[in-house]
N, CA and C atoms as an extended XYZ file, in Angstrom:
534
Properties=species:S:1:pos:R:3:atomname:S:1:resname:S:1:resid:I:1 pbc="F F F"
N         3.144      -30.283       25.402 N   UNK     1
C         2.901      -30.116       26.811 CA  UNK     1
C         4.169      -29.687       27.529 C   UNK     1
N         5.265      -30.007       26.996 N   UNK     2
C         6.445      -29.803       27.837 CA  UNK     2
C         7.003      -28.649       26.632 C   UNK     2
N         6.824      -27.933       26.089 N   UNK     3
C         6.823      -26.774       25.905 CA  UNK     3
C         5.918      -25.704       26.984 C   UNK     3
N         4.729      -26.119       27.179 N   UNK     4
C         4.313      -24.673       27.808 CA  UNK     4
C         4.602      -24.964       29.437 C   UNK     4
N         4.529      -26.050       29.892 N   UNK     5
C         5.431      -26.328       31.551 CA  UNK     5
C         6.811      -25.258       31.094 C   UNK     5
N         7.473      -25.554       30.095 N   UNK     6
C         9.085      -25.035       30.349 CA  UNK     6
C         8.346      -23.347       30.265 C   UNK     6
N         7.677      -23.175       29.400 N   UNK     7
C         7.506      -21.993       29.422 CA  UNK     7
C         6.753      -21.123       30.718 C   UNK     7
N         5.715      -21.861       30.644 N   UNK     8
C         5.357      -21.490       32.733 CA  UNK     8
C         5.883      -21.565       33.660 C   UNK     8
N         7.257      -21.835       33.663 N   UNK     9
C         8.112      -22.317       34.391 CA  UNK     9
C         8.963      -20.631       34.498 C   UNK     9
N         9.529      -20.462       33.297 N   UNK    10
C        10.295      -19.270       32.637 CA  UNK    10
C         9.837      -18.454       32.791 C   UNK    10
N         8.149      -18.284       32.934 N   UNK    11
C         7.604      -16.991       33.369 CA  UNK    11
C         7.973      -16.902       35.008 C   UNK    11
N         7.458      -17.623       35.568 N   UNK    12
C         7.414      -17.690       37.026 CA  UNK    12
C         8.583      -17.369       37.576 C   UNK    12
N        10.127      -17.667       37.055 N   UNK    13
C        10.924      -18.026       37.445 CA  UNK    13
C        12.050      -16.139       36.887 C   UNK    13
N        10.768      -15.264       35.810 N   UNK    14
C        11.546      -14.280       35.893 CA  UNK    14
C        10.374      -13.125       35.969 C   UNK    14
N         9.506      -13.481       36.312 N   UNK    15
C         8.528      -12.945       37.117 CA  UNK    15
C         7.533      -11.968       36.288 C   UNK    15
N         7.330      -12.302       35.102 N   UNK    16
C         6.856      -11.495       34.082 CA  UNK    16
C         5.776      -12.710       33.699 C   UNK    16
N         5.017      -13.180       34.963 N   UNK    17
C         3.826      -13.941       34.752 CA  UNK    17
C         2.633      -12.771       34.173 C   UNK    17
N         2.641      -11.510       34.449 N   UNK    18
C         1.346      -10.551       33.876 CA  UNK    18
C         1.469      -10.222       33.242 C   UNK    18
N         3.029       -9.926       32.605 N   UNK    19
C         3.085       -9.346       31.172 CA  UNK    19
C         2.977       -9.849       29.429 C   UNK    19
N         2.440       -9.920       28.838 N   UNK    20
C         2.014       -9.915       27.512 CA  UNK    20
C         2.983      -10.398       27.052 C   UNK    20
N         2.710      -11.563       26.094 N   UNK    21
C         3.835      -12.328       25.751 CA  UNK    21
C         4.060      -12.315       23.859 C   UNK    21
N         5.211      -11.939       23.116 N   UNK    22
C         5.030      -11.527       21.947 CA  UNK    22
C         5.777      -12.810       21.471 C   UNK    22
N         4.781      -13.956       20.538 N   UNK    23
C         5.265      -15.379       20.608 CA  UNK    23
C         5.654      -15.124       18.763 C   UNK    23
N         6.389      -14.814       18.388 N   UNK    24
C         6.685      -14.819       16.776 CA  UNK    24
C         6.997      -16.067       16.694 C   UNK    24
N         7.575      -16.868       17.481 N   UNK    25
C         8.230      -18.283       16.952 CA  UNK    25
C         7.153      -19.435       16.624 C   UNK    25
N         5.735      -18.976       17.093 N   UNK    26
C         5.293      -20.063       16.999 CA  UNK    26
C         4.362      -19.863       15.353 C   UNK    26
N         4.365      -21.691       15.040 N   UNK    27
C         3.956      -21.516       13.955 CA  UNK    27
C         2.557      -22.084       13.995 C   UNK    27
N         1.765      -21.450       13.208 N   UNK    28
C         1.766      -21.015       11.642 CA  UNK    28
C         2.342      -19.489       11.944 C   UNK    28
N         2.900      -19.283       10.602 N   UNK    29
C         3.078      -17.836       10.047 CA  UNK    29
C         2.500      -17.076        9.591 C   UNK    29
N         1.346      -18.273        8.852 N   UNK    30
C         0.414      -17.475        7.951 CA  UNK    30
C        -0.971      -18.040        8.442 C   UNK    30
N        -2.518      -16.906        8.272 N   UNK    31
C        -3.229      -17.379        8.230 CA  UNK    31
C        -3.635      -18.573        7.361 C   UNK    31
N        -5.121      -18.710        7.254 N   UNK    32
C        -5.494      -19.692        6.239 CA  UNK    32
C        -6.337      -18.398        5.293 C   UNK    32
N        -6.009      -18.935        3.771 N   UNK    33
C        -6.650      -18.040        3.197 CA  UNK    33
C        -7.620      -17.827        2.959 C   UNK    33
N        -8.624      -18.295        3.872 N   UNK    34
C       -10.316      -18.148        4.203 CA  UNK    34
C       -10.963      -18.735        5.065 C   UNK    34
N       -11.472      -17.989        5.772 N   UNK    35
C       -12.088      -18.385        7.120 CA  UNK    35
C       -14.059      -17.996        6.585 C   UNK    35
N       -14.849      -18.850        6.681 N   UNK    36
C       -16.017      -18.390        6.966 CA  UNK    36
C       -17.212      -18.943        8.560 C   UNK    36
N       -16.980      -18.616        8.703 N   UNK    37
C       -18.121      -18.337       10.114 CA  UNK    37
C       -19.154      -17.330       10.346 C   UNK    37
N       -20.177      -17.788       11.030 N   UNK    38
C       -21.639      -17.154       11.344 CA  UNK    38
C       -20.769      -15.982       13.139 C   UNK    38
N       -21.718      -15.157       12.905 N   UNK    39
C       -21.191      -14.294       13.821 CA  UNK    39
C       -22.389      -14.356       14.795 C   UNK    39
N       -22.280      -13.150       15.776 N   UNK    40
C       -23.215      -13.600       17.198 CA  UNK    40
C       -24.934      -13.480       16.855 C   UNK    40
N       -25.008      -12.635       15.496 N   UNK    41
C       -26.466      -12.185       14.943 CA  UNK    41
C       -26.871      -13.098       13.932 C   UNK    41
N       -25.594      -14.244       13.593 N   UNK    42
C       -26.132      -15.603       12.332 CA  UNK    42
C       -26.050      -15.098       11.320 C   UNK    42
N       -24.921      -13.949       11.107 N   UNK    43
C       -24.816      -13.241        9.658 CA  UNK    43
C       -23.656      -13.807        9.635 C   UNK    43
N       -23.465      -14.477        8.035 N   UNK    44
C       -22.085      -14.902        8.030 CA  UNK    44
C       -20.838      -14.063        7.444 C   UNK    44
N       -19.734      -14.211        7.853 N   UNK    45
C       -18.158      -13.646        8.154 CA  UNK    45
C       -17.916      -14.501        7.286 C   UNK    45
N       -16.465      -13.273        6.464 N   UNK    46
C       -15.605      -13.913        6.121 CA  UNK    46
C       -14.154      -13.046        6.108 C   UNK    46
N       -12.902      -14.107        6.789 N   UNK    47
C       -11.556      -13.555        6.583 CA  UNK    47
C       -11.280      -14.357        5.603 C   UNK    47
N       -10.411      -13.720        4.522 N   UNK    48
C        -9.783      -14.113        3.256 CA  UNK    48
C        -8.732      -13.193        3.302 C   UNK    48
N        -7.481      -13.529        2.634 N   UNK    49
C        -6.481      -13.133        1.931 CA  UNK    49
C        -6.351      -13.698        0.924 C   UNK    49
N        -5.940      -12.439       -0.240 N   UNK    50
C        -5.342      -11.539        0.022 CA  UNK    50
C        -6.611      -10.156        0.851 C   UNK    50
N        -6.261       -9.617        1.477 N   UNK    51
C        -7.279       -8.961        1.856 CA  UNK    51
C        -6.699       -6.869        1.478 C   UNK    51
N        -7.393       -6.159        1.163 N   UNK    52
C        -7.199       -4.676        0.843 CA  UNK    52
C        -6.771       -3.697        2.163 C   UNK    52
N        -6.552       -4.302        3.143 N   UNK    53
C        -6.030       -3.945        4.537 CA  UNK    53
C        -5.140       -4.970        5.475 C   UNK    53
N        -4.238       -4.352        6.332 N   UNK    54
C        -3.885       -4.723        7.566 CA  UNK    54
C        -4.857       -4.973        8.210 C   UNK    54
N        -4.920       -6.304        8.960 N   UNK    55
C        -5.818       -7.053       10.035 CA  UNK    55
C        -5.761       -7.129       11.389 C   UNK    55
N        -6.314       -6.320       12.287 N   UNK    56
C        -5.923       -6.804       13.515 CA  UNK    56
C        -6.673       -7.780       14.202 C   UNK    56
N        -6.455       -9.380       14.173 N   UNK    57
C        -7.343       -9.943       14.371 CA  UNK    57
C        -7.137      -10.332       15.810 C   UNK    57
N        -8.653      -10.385       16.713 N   UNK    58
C        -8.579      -11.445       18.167 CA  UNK    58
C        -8.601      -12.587       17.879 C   UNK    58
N        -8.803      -12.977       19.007 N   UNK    59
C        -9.316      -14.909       19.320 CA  UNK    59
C        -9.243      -14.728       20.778 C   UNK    59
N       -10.277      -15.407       21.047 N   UNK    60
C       -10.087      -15.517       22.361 CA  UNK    60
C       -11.466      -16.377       23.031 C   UNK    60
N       -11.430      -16.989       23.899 N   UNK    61
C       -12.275      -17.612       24.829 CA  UNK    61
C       -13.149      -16.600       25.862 C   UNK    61
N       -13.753      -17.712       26.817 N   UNK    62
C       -14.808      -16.846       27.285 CA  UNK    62
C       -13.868      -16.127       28.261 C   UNK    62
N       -12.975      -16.683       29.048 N   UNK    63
C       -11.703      -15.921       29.875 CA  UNK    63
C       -11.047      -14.835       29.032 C   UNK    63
N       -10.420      -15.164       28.269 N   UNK    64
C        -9.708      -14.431       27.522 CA  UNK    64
C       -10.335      -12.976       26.964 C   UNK    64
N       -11.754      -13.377       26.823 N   UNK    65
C       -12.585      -12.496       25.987 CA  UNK    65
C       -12.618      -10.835       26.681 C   UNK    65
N       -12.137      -10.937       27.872 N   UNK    66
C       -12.380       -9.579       29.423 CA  UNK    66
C       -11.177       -9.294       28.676 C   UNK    66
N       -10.321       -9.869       28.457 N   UNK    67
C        -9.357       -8.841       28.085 CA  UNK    67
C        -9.244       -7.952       26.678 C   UNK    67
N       -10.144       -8.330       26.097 N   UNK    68
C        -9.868       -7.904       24.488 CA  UNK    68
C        -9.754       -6.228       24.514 C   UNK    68
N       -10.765       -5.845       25.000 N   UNK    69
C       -11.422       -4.514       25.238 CA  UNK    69
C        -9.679       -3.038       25.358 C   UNK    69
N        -9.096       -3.693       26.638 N   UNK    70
C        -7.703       -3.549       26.458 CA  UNK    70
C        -6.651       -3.305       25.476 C   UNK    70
N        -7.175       -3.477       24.574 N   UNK    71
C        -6.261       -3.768       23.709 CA  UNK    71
C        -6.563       -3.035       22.354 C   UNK    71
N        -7.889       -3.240       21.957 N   UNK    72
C        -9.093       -2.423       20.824 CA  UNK    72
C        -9.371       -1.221       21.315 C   UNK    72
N        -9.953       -0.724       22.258 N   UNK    73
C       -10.100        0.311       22.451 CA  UNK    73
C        -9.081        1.619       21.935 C   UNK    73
N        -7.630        1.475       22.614 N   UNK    74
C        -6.253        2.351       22.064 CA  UNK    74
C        -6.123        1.983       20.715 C   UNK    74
N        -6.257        0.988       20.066 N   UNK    75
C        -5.843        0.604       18.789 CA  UNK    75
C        -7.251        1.690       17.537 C   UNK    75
N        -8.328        1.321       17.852 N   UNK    76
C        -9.374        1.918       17.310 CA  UNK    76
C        -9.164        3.690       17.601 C   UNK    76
N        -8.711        4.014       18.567 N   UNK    77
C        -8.402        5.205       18.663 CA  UNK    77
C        -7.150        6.249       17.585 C   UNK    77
N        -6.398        5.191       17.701 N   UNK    78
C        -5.179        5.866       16.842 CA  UNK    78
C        -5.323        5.470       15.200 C   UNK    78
N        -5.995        4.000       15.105 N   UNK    79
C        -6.291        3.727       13.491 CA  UNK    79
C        -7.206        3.975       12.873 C   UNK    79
N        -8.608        3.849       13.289 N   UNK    80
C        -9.927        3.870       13.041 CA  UNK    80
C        -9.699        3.102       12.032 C   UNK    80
N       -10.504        3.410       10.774 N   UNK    81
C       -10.605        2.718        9.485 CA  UNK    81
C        -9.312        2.046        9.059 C   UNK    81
N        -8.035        2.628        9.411 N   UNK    82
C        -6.870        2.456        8.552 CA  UNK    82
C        -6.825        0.783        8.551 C   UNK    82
N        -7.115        0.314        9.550 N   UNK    83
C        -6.873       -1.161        9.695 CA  UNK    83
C        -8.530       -2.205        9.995 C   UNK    83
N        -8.720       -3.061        9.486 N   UNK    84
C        -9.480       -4.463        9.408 CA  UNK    84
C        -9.034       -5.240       10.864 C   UNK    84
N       -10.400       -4.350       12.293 N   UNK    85
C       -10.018       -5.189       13.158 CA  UNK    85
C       -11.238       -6.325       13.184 C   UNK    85
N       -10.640       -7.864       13.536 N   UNK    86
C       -11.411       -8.431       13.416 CA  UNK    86
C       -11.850       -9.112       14.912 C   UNK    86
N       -12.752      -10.342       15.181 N   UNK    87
C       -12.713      -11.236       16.233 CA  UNK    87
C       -13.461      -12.504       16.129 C   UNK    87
N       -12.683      -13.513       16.250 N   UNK    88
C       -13.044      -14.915       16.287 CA  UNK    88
C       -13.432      -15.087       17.371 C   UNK    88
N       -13.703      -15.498       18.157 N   UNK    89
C       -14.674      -16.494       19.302 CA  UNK    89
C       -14.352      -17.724       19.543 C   UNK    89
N       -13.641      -18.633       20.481 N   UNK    90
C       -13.545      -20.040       20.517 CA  UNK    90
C       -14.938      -20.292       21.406 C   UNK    90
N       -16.152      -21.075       21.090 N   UNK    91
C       -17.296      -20.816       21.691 CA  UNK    91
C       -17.239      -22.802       21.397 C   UNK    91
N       -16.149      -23.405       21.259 N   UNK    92
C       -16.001      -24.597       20.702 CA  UNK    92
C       -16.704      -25.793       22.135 C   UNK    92
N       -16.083      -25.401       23.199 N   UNK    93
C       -16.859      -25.841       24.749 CA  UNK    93
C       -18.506      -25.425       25.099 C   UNK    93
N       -18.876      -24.951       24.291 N   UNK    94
C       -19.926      -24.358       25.097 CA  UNK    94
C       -21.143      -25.515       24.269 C   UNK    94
N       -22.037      -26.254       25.084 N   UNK    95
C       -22.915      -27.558       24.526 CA  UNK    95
C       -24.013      -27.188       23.895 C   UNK    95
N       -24.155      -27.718       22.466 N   UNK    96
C       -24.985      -27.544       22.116 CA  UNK    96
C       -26.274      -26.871       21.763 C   UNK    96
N       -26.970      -26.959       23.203 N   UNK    97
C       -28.200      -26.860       24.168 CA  UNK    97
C       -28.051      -25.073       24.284 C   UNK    97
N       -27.079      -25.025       24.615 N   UNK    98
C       -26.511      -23.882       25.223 CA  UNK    98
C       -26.078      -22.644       24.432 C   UNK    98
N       -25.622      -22.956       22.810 N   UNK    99
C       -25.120      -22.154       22.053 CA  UNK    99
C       -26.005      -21.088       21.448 C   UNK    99
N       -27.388      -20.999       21.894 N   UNK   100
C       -28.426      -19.888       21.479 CA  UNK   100
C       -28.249      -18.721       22.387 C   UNK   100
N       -28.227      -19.413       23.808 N   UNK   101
C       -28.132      -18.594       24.672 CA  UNK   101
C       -26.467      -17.640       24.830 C   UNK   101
N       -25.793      -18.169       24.472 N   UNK   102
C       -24.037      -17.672       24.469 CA  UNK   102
C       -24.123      -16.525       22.858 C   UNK   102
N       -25.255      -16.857       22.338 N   UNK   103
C       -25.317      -16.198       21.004 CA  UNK   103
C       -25.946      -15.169       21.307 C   UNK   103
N       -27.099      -15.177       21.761 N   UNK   104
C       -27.960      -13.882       22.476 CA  UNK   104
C       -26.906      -12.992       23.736 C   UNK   104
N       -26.104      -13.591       24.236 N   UNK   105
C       -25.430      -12.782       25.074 CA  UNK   105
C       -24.315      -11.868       24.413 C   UNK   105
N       -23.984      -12.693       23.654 N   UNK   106
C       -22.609      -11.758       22.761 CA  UNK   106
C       -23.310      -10.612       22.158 C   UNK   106
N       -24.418      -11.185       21.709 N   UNK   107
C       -24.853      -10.103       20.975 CA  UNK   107
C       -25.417       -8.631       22.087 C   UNK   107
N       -26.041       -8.935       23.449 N   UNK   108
C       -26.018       -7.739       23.909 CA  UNK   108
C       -24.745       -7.204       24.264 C   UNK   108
N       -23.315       -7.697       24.441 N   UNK   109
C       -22.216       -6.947       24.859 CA  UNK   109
C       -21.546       -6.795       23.480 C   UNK   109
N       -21.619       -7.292       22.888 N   UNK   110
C       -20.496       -6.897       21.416 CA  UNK   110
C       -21.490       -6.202       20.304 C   UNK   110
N       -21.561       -5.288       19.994 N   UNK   111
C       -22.550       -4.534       19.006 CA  UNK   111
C       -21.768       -4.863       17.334 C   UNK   111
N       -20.504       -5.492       17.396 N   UNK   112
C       -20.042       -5.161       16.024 CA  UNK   112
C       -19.412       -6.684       16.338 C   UNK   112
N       -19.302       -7.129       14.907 N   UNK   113
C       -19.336       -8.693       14.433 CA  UNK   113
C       -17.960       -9.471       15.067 C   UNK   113
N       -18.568      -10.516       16.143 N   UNK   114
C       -17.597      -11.620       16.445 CA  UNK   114
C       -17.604      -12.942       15.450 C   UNK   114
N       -17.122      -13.478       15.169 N   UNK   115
C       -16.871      -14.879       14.419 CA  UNK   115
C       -16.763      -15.782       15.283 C   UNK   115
N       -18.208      -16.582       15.281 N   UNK   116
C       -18.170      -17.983       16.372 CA  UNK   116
C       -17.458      -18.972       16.011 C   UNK   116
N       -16.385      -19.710       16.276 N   UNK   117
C       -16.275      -20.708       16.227 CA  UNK   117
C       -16.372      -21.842       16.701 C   UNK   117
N       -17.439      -22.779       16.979 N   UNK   118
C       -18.503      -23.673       17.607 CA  UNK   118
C       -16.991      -25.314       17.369 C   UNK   118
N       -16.720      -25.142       16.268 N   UNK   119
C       -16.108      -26.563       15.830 CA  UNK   119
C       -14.599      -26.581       17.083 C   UNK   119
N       -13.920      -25.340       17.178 N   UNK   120
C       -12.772      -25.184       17.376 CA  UNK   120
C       -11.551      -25.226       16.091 C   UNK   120
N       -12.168      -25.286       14.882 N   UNK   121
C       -11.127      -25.543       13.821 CA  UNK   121
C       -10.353      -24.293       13.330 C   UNK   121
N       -11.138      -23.253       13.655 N   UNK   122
C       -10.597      -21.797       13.020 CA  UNK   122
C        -9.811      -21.780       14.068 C   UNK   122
N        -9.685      -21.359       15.139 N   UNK   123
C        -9.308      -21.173       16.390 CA  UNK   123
C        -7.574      -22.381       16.284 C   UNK   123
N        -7.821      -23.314       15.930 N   UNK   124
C        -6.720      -23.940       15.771 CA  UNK   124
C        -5.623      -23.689       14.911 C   UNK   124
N        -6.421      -23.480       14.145 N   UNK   125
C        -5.258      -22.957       12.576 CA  UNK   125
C        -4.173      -21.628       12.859 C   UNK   125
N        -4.746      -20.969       14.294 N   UNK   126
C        -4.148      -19.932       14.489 CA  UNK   126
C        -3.110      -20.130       15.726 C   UNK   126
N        -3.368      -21.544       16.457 N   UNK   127
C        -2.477      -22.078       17.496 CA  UNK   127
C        -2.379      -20.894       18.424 C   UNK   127
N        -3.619      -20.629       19.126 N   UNK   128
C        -4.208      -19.317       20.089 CA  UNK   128
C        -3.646      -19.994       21.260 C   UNK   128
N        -3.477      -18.977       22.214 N   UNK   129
C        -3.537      -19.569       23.827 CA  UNK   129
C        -4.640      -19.351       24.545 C   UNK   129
N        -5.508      -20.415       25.112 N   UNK   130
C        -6.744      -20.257       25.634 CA  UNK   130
C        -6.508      -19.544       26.977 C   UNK   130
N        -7.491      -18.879       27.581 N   UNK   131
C        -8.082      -17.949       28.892 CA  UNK   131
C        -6.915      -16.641       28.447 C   UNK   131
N        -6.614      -16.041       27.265 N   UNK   132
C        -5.464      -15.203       27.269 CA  UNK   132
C        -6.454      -14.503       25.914 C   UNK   132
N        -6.282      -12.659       26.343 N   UNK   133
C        -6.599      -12.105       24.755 CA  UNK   133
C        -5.250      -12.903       23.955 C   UNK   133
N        -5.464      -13.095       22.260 N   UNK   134
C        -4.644      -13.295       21.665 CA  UNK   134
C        -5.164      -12.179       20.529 C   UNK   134
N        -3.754      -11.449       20.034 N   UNK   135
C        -3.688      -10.591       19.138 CA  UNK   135
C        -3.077      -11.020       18.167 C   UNK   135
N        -3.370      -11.032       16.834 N   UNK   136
C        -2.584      -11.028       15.896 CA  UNK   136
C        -2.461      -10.121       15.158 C   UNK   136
N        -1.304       -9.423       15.011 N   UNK   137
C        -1.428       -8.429       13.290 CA  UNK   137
C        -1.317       -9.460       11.860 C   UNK   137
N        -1.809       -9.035       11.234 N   UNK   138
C        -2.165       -9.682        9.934 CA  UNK   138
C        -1.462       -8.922        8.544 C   UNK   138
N        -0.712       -9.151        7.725 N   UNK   139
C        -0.465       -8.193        6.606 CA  UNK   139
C        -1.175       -8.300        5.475 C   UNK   139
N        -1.367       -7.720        4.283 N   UNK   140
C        -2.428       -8.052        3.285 CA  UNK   140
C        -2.497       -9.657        2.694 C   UNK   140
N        -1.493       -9.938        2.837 N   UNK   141
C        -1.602      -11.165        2.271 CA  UNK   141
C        -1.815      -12.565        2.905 C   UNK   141
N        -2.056      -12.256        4.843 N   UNK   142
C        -2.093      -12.911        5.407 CA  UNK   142
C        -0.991      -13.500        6.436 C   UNK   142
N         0.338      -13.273        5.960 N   UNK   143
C         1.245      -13.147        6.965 CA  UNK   143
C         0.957      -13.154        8.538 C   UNK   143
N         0.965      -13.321        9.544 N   UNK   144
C         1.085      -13.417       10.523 CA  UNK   144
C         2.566      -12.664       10.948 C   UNK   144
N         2.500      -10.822       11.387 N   UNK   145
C         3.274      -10.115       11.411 CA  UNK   145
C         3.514      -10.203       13.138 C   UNK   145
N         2.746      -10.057       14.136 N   UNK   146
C         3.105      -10.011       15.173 CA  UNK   146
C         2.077      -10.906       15.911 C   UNK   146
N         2.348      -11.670       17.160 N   UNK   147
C         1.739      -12.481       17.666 CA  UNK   147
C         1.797      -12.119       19.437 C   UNK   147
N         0.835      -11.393       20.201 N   UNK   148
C         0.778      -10.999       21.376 CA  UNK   148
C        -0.575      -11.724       22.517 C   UNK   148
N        -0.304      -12.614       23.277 N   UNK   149
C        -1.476      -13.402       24.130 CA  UNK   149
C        -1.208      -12.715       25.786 C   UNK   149
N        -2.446      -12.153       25.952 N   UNK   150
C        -2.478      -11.614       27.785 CA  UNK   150
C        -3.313      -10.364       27.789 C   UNK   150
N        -2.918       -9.608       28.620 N   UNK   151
C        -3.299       -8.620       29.066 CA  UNK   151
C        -2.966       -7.633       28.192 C   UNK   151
N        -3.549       -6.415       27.767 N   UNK   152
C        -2.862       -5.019       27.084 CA  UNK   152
C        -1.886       -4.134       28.654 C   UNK   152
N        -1.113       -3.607       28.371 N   UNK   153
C        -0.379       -2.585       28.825 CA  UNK   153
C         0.156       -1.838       28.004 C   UNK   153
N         0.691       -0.483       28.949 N   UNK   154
C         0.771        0.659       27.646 CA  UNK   154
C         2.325        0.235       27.065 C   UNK   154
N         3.284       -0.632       27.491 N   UNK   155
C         4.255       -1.447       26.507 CA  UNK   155
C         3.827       -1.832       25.874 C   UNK   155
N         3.006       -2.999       25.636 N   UNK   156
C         2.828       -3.938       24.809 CA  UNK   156
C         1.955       -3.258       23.558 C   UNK   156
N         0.896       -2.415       24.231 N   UNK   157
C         0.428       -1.419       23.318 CA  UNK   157
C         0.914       -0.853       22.128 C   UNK   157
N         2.112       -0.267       22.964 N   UNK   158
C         3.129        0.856       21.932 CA  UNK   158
C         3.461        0.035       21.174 C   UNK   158
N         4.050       -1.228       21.634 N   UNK   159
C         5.098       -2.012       20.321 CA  UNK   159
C         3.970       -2.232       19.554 C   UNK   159
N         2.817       -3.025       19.613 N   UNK   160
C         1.606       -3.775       18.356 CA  UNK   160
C         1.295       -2.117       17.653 C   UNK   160
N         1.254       -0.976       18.429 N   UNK   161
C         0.978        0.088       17.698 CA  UNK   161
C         1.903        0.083       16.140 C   UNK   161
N         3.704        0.269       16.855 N   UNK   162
C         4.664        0.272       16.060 CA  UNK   162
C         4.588       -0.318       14.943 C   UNK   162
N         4.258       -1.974       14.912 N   UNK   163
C         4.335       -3.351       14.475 CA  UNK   163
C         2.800       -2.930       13.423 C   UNK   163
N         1.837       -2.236       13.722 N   UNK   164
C         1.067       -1.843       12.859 CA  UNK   164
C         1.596       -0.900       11.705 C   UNK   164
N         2.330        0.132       12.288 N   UNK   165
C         2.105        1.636       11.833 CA  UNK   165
C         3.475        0.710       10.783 C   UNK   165
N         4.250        0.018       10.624 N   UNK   166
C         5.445       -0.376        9.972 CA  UNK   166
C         4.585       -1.244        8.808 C   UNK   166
N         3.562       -2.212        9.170 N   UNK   167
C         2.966       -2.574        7.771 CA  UNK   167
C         1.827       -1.520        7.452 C   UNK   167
N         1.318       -0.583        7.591 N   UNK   168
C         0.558        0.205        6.917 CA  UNK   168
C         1.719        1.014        6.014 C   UNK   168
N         2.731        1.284        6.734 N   UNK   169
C         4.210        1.631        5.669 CA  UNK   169
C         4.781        1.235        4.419 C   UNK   169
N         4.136       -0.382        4.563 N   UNK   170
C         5.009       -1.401        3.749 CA  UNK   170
C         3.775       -1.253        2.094 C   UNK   170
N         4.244       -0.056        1.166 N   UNK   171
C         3.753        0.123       -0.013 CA  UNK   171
C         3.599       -1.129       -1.045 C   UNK   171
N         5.008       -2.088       -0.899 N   UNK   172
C         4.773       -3.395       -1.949 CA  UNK   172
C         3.874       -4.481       -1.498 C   UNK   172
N         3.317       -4.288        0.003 N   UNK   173
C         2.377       -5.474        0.388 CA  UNK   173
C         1.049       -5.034       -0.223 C   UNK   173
N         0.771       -3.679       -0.750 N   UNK   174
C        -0.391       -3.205       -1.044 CA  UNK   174
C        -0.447       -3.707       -2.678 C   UNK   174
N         0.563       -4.516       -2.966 N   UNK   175
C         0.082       -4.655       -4.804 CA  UNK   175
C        -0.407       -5.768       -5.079 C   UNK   175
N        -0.106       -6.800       -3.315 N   UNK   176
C        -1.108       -8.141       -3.272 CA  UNK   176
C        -2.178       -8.090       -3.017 C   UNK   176
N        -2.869       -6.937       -2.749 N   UNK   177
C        -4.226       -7.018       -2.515 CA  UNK   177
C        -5.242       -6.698       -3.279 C   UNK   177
N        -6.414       -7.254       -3.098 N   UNK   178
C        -7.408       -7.042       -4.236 CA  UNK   178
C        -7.940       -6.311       -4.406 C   UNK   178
């Protein structure tokens, strides 16, 4: 708790409360080497490493979720196939009663597979910041290469572009994969 006060503090105080925050220090480093979850249509997902691609994975909440779009859109443009973008869902608040209906809705705005996570446990393992897109780049083996929570801008853009285009580069991460 008195980490993110000091840190809300540090934003406020140098005025880069809107800009996109690139958190490498925080840990984990690495994913977990398998994630399975039901997606918004009840078909089940799975992230595993080692995986045969770079990952660009989301997370994000129902706040957070407005921003994703930002961020995928330019990325899908310049990579298409080259990279495994993915998206988790923290849908962990939403009751019970309620989770058919949050399932039928995703599914009319997202046409291509979110990963619900109802428990909050996936969502944790990745130590996300809630009401914020969170981006992660992913390397084949699961690494946790770059870590970006907020808004897209065409900075923050360029660098996760960079931070991509440098592990699609990286030839010896390709001999861990399956």
């Amino acid at each position: 708790m008195k980490q993110i006060l000091l840190l809300i503090l540090v934003t406020l105080a140098t005025g880069l409360g809107a800009a996109p925050k690139a958190e490498s220090s925080i840990i984990p480093t690495n994913a977990p080497s398998s994630i399975e979850l039901h997606d918004q249509f009840n078909a089940p997902q799975k992230l595993s490493f080692p995986a045969t691609n770079v990952t660009l994975l989301t997370i994000a909440d129902k706040k957070g979720s407005e921003q994703i779009t930002g961020w995928i859109t330019p990325l899908k443009q310049r990579f298409g196939k080259r990279i495994d973008i993915r998206g988790l869902a923290d849908v962990s608040t939403v009751p019970r009663p309620l989770r058919g209906m949050i399932r039928m809705k995703l599914q009319k705005f997202q046409t291509y597979a979110v990963m619900m996570d109802w428990s909050g446990e996936a969502v944790k393992a990745f130590t996300y910041v809630p009401d914020k897109a969170n981006v992660l780049l992913l390397d084949r083996r699961g690494r946790i290469l770059k870590r970006i929570s907020g808004e897209a801008n065409l900075g923050a853009v360029q660098e996760l572009c960079a931070a991509i285009d440098r592990a699609l580069a990286n030839p010896s991460d390709a001999l861990f994969a399956h």
